[in-house]
C-alpha positions as CSV (number, residue, x, y, z in Angstrom):
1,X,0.0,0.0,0.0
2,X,2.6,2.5,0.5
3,X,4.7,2.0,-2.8
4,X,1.4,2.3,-4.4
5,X,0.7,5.5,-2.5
6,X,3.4,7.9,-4.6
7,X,2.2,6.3,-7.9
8,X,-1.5,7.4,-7.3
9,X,-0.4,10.8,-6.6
10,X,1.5,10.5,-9.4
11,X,-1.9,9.1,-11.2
12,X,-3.5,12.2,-9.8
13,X,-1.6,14.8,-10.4
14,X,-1.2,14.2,-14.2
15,X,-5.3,14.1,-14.6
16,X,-4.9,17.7,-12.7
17,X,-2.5,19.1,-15.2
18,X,-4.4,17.4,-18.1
19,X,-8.0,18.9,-17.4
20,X,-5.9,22.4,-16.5
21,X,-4.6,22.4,-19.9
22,X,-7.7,21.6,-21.7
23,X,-9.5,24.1,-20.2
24,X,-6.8,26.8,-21.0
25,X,-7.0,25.6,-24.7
26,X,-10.4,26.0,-24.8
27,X,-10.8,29.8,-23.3
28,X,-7.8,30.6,-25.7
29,X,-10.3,29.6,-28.8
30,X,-13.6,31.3,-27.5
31,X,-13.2,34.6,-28.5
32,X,-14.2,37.0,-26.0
33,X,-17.7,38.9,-26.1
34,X,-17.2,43.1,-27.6
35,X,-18.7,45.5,-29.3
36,X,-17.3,44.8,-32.7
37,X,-18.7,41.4,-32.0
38,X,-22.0,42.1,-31.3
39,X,-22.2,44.3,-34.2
40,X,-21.3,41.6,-36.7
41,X,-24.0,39.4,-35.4
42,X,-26.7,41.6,-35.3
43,X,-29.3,41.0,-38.0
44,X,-29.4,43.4,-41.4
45,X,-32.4,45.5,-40.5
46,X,-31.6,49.0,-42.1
47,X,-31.4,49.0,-46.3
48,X,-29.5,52.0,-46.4
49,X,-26.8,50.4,-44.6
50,X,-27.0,47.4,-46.9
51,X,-26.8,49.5,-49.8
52,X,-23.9,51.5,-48.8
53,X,-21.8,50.6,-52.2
54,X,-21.2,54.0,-54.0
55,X,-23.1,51.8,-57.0
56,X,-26.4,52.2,-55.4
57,X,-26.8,56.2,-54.5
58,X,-29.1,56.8,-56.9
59,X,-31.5,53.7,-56.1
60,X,-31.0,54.5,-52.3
61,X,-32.2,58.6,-53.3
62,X,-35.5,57.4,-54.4
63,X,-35.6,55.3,-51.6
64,X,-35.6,58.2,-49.2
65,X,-37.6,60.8,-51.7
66,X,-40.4,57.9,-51.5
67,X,-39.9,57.0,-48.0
68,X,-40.4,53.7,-49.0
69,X,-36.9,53.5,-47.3
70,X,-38.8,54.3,-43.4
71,X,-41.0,51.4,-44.8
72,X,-38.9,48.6,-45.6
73,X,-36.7,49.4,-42.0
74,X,-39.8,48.7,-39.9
75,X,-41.0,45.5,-41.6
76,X,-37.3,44.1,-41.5
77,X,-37.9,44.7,-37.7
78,X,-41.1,43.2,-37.4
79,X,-41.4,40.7,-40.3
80,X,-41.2,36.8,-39.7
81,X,-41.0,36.4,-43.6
82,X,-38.0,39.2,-44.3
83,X,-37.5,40.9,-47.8
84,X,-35.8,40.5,-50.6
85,X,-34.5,43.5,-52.8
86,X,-33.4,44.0,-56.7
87,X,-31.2,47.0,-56.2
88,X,-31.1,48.3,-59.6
89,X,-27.2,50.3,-59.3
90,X,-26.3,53.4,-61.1
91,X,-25.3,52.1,-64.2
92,X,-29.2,50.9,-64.7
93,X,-30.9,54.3,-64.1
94,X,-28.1,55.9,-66.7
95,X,-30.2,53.0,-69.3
96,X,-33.0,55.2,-69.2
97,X,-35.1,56.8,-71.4
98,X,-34.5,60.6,-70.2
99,X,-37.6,61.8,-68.6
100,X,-38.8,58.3,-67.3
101,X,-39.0,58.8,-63.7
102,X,-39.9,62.4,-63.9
103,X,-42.8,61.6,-65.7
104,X,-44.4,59.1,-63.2
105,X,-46.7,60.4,-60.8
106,X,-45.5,60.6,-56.8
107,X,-48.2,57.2,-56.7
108,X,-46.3,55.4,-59.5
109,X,-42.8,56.6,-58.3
110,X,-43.9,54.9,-55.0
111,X,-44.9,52.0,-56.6
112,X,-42.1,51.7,-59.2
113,X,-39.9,51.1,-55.9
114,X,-41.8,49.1,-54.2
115,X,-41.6,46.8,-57.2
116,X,-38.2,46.3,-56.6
117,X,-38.7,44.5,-53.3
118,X,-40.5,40.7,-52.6
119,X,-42.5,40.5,-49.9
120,X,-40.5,37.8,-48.3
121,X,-36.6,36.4,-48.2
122,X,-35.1,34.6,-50.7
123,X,-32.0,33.4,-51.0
124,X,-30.4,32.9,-54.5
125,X,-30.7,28.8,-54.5
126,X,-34.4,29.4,-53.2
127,X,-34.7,32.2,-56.3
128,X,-34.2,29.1,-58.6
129,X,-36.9,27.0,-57.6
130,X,-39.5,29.1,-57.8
131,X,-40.0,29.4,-61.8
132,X,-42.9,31.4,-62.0
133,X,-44.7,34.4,-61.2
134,X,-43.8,35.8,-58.2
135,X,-45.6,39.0,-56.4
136,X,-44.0,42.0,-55.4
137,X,-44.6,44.7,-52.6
138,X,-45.8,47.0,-55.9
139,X,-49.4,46.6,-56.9
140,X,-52.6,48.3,-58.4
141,X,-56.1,48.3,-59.5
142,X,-55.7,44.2,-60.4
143,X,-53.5,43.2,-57.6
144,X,-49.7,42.4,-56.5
145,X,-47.1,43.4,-59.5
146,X,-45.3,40.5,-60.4
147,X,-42.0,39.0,-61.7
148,X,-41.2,36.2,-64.1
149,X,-38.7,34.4,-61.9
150,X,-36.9,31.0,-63.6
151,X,-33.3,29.9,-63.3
152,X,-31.0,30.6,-66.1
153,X,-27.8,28.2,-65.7
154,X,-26.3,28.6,-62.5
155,X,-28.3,32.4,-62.5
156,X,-31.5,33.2,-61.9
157,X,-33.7,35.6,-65.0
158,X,-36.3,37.9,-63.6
159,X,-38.5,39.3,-66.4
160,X,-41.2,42.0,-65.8
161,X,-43.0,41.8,-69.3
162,X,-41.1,45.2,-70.0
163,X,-37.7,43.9,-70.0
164,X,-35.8,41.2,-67.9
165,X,-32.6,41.0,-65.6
166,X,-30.2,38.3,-64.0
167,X,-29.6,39.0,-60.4
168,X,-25.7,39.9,-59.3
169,X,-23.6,38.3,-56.4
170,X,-25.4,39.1,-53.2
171,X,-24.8,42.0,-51.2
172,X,-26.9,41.1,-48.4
173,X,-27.7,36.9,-48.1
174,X,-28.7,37.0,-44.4
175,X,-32.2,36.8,-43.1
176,X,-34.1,39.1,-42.8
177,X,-32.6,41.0,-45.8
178,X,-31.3,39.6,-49.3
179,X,-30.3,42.5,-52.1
180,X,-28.9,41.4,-55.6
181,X,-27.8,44.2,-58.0
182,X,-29.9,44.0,-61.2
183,X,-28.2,46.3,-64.3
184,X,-31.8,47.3,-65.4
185,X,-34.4,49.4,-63.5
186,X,-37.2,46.5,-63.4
187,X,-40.0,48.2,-65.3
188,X,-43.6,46.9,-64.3
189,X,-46.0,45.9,-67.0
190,X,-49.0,47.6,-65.2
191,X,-46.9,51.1,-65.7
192,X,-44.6,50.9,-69.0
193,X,-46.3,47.7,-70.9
194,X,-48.5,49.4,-74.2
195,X,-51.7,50.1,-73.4
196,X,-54.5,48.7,-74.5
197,X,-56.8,51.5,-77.4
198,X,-59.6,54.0,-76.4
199,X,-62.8,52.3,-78.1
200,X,-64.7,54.9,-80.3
201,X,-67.8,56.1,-79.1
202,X,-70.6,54.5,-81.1
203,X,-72.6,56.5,-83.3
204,X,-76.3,58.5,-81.8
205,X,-79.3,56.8,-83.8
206,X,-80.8,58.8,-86.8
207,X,-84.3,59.8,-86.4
208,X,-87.1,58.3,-87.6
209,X,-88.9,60.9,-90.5
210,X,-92.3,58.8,-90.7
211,X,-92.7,59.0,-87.2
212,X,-91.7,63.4,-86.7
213,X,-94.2,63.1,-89.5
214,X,-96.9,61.4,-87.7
215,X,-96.3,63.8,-84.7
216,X,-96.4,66.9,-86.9
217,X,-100.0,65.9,-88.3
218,X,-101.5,65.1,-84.6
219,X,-99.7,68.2,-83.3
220,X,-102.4,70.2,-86.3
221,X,-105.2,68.5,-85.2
222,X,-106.1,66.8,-88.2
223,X,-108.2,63.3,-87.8
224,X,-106.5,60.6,-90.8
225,X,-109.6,58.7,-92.2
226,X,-110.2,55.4,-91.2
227,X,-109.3,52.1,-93.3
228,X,-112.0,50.3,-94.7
229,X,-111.8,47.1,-95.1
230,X,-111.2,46.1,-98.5
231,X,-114.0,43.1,-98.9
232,X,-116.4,45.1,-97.1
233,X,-116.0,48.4,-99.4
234,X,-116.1,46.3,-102.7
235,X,-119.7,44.6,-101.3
236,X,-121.4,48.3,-100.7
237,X,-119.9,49.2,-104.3
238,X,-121.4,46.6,-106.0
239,X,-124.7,47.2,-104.0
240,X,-124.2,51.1,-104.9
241,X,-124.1,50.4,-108.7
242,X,-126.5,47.8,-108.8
243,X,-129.6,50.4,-107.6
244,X,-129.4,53.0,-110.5
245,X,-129.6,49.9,-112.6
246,X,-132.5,48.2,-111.8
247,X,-134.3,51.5,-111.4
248,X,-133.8,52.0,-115.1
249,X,-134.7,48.7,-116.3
250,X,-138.1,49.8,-114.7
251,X,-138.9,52.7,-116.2
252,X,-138.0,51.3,-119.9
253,X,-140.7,48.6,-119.2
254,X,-143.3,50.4,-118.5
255,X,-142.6,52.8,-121.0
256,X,-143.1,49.9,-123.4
257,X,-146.2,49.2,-122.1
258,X,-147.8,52.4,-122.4
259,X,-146.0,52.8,-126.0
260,X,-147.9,49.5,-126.5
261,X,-151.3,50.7,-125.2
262,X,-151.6,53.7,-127.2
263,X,-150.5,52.1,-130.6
264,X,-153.4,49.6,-130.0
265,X,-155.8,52.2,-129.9
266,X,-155.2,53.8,-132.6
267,X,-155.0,51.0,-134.9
């Protein structure tokens, strides 16, 4: 018992220094809680601070002047579902026709933006699955704007009827937020696609002549005779020329008589 004594000490002491150096190994690894840490972690939540690449000022300008920028911050806070934004950069709004924007109303300017942004995150995998219409955040009299979404190779095509996109690398890919540079303003159908031609009003009716002549008459109060009937009217004019005749007929013979009479006297 007491050789084996030192040697469990021994035993002992070793398991010490071994659980002692484990846990020093481990601490070393865990990087220590900060600020900068925290920061990193913290969930995107503010778009302007998403878009803060020089190549989106323009896009993140109509943000503000639409305040659709104040919209999208409080439903990344609140929202379950997240967003997902085509950040159309500088180089897009240069592709337009000059006058474009300006000539939208403050309504359609809204919803112009709002068409850029889905009402739920997607990341670029789940992008490619989808292939199919897809609503937006943009909509009017007939409902949600939408997208054509379908994968193009290892890229996903978004077409708006108008004209049609593939998505860049990512500059946001965590929840709640995903934005993809597009190098094309997306251009909704509803607003931009040709619209449809004013039908031509259809012609008054022309008015009737027998009938303003038919008024004109009554208006002078005089009575149009009566229609006869046409079988009745040939009866009484057969009757009507039949009496002069037989009258006739009976005065020649009884003219002949009494032409008769007197010859026989005086022969």
């Amino acid at each position: 018992m007491a050789a084996a004594s030192p040697r469990l000490a021994i035993l002992l002491a070793l398991l010490a220094a071994s659980s002692a150096l484990a846990a020093a190994q481990k601490a070393k690894a865990k990087p220590a809680p900060g600020p900068a840490g925290a920061a990193d972690a913290a969930p995107p939540t503010d778009v302007n601070k998403a878009l803060k690449d020089d190549q989106f000022s323009e896009f993140k300008q109509l943000l503000h002047d639409t305040r659709v920028d104040t919209q999208i911050n409080a439903q990344l806070t609140d929202s379950y579902n997240g967003l997902t934004i085509f950040a159309p950069t500088n180089a897009a709004f240069d592709k337009l026709k000059a006058g474009v924007l300006n000539g939208l109303s403050p309504q359609d300017q809204i919803q112009l933006v709002l068409y850029c942004v889905l009402p739920r995150f997607y990341s670029l995998s789940m992008l490619g699955t989808l292939n199919g219409k897809v609503n937006t955040q943009g909509s009017g009299h007939d409902g949600p704007y939408k997208y054509d979404i379908k994968r193009a190779g290892n890229n996903v095509n978004v077409s708006t009827g108008v004209n049609s996109m593939l998505l860049g690398s990512p500059v946001s890919k965590d929840f709640p937020l995903a934005v993809y540079p597009v190098d094309k303003v997306p251009l909704p159908y509803e607003l931009f696609g040709p619209k449809p031609p004013t039908p031509a009003p259809a012609p008054a009716p022309a008015p009737s002549k027998s009938k303003t002549k038919k008024k004109h008459k009554k208006a002078a109060g005089i009575a149009e005779p009566p229609v006869a009937d046409d079988s009745t009217a040939s009866d009484e004019d057969k009757k009507s020329a039949a009496a002069p005749a037989a009258g006739v007929a009976r005065w020649v013979a009884a003219l002949g008589v009494l032409g008769a009479a007197v010859l026989g006297g005086l022969f």
